[in-house]
C-alpha positions in Angstrom: 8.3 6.1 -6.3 8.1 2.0 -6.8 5.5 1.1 -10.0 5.3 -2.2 -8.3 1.3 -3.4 -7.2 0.8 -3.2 -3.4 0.1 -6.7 -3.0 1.8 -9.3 -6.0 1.6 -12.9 -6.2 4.5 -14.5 -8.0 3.7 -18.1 -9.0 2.2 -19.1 -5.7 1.9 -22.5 -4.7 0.7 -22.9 -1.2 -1.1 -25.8 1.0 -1.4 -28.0 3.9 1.7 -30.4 5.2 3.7 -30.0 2.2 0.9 -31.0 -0.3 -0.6 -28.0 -2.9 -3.7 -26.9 -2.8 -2.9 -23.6 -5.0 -0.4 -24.0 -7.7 1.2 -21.6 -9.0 -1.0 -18.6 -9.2 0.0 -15.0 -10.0 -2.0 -11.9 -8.9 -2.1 -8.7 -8.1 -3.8 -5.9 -6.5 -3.3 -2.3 -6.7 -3.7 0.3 -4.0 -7.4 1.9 -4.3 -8.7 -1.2 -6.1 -10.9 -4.0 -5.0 -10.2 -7.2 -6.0 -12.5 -10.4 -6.2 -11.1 -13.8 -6.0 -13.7 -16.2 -7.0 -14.4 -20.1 -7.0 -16.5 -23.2 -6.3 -15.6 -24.7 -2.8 -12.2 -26.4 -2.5 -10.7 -24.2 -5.0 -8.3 -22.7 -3.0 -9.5 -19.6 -1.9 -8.9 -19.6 1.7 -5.9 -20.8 1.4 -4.6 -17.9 -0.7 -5.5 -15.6 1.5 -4.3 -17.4 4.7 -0.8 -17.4 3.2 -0.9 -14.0 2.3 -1.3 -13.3 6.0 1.2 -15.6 7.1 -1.0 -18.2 8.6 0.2 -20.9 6.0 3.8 -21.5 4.4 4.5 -21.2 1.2 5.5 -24.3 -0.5 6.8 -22.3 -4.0 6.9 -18.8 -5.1 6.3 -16.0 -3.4 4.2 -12.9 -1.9 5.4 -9.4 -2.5 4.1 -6.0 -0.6 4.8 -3.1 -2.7 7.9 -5.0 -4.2 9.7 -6.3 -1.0 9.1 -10.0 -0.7 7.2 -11.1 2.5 7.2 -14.6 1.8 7.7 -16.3 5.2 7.2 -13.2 7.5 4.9 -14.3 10.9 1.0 -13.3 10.7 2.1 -11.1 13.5 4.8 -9.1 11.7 2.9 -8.8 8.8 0.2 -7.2 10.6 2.5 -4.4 11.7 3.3 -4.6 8.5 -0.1 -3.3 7.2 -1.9 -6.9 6.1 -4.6 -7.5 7.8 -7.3 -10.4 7.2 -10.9 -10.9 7.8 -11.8 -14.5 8.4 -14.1 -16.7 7.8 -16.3 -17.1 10.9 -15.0 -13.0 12.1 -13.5 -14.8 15.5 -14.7 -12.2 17.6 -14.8 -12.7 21.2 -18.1 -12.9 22.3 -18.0 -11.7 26.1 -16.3 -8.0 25.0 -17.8 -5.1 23.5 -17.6 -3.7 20.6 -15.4 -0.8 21.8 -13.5 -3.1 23.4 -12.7 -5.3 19.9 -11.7 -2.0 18.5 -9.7 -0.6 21.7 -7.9 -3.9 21.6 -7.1 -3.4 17.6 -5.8 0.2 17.9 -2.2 1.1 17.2 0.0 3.3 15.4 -1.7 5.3 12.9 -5.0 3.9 13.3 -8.1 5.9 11.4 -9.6 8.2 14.2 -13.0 6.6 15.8 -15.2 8.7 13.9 -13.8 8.2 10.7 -14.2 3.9 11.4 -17.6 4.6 12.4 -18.5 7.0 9.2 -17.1 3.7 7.0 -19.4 1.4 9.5 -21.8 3.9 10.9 -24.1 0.7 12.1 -21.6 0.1 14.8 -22.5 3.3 16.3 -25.1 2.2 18.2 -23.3 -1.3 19.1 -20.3 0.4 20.7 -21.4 -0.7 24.4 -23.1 -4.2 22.8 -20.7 -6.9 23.7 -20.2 -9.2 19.9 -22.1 -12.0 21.1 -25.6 -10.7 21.1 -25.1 -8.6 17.7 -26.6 -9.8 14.6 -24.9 -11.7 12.0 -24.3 -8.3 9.6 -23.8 -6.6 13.0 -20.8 -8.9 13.6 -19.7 -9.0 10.3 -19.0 -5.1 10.4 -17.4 -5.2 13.8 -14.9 -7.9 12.3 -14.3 -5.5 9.3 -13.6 -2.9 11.9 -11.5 -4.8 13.8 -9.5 -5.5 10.4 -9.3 -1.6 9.6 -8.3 0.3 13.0 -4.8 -1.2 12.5 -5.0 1.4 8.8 -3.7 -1.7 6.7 -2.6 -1.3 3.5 -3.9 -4.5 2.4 -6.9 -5.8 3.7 -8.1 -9.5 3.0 -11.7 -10.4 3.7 -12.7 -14.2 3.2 -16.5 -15.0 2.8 -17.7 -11.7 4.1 -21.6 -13.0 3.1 -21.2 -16.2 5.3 -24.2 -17.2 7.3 -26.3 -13.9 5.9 -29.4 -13.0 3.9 -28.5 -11.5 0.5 -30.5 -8.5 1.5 -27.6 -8.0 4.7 -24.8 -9.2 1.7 -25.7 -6.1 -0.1 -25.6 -3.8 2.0 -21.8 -5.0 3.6 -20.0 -5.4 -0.1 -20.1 -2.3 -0.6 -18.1 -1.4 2.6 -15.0 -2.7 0.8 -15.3 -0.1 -2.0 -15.6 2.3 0.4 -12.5 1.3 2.4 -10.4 0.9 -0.7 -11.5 4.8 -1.8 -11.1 6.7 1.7 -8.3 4.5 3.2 -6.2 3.9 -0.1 -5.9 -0.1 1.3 -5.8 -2.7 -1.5 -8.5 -5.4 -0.9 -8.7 -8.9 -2.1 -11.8 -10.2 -1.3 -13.4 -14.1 -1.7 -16.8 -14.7 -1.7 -19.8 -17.0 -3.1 -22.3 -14.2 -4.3 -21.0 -14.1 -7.8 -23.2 -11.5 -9.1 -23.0 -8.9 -6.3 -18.8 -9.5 -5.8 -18.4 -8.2 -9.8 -20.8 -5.6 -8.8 -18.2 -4.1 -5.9 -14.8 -5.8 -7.5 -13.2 -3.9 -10.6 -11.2 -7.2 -11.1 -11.6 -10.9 -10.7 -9.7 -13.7 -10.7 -11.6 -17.3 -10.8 -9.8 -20.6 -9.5 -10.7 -24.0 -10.1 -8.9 -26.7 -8.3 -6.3 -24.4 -7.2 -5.4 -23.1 -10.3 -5.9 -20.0 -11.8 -9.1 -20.6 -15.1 -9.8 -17.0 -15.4 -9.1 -13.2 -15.1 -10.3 -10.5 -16.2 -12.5 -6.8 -15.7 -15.2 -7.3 -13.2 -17.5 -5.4 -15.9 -16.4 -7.4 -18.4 -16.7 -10.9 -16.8 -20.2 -9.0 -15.9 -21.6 -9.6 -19.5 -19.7 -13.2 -20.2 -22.1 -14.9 -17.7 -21.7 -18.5 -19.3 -17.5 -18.1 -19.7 -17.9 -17.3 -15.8 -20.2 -20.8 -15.0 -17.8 -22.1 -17.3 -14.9 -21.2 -15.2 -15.9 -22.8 -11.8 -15.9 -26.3 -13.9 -12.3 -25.7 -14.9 -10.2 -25.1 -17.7 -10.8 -26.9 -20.3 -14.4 -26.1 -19.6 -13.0 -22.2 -20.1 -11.5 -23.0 -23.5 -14.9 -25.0 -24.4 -16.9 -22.1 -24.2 -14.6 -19.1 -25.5 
């Protein structure tokens, strides 16, 4: 059996057109464990994890899944694959139900209905609800869903708290430790509540202007609140205050 971490990051450096927004970052995520990757706006975030999935080129290094290199494999094959993403904005279709986003999702070895709907149980009562009259957190879990009937083995999620009350936010975060327990998926998450990512995360990695300023236990980083403010400056604002 391979010791290698599902998902693994090997110097990445990844943009738009040829020109880096990421540069040269290393991560890696292990099955069972939930990752947050963290950051002021601009840092790179999205970008990492749209190159993961295979919606943006690599420009240097590469992306490994359980030690094979998929660095340059389609969104579509990676999907099969077991990588699936959560984007910012869930792109739902707004004219089909919810039954129909997950009928539409299904395929080889997906997690029987009722098991999706104990990891989600607020869809239960949506199922007939076509997406565009759900609420924002109603949404947000049917886009989660979506990600999860394919029974990916590493699921990214970018900005899962976008456009919703922290009270809705607490409530969905803790979906991903949930999926990461009863589905054994890997899951590298980004998003902009701080406090209540390092509560689900048991890892995070901070970027600042695409590179990599800090790493570390989410319960650690947890108690080093002004190293952490420090981070989303930059580096040398790191080394300034450790």
């Amino acid at each position: 059996m391979s010791d290698a971490p599902r998902l693994a990051l090997e110097e990445l450096t990844a943009g738009y057109h040829g020109s880096a927004v990421v540069r040269e970052l290393s991560l890696e995520v292990q099955p069972g464990e939930v990752v947050a990757l963290l950051g002021p706006n601009g840092a790179g975030k999205t970008t990492t994890l749209m190159t993961i999935a295979g919606l943006l080129p690599a420009i240097a290094g590469g992306v490994r899944l359980d030690g094979e290199g998929i660095t340059g494999v389609p969104a579509h094959k990676l999907a099969r694959r077991g990588v699936s993403l959560v984007p910012e904005g869930r792109s739902l279709f707004f004219g089909m139900t919810v039954r129909e986003h997950l009928k539409l999702a299904e395929g080889k070895g997906s997690p029987r209905r009722e098991q999706l709907i104990e990891l989600l149980p607020e869809l239960r009562k949506c199922l007939d609800r076509k997406a565009g009259v759900l609420s924002g957190g109603e949404q947000q879990m049917l886009a989660v869903g979506r990600a999860l009937v394919s029974a990916p083995r590493v699921l990214l999620v970018d900005e899962m708290s976008l456009g919703l009350a922290p009270v809705i936010v607490e409530r969905l975060l803790p979906i991903l430790r949930r999926v990461a327990e009863d589905l054994g998926a890997c899951v590298l998450f980004v998003e902009q509540h701080v406090s209540l990512a390092l509560e689900v995360a048991d890892r995070a990695y901070v970027l600042s202007h695409g590179r990599l300023v800090l790493e570390g236990r989410a319960a650690d980083l947890r108690g080093r609140r002004e190293l952490l403010r420090s981070s989303y400056l930059g580096e040398a604002a790191v080394t300034a205050a450790t």
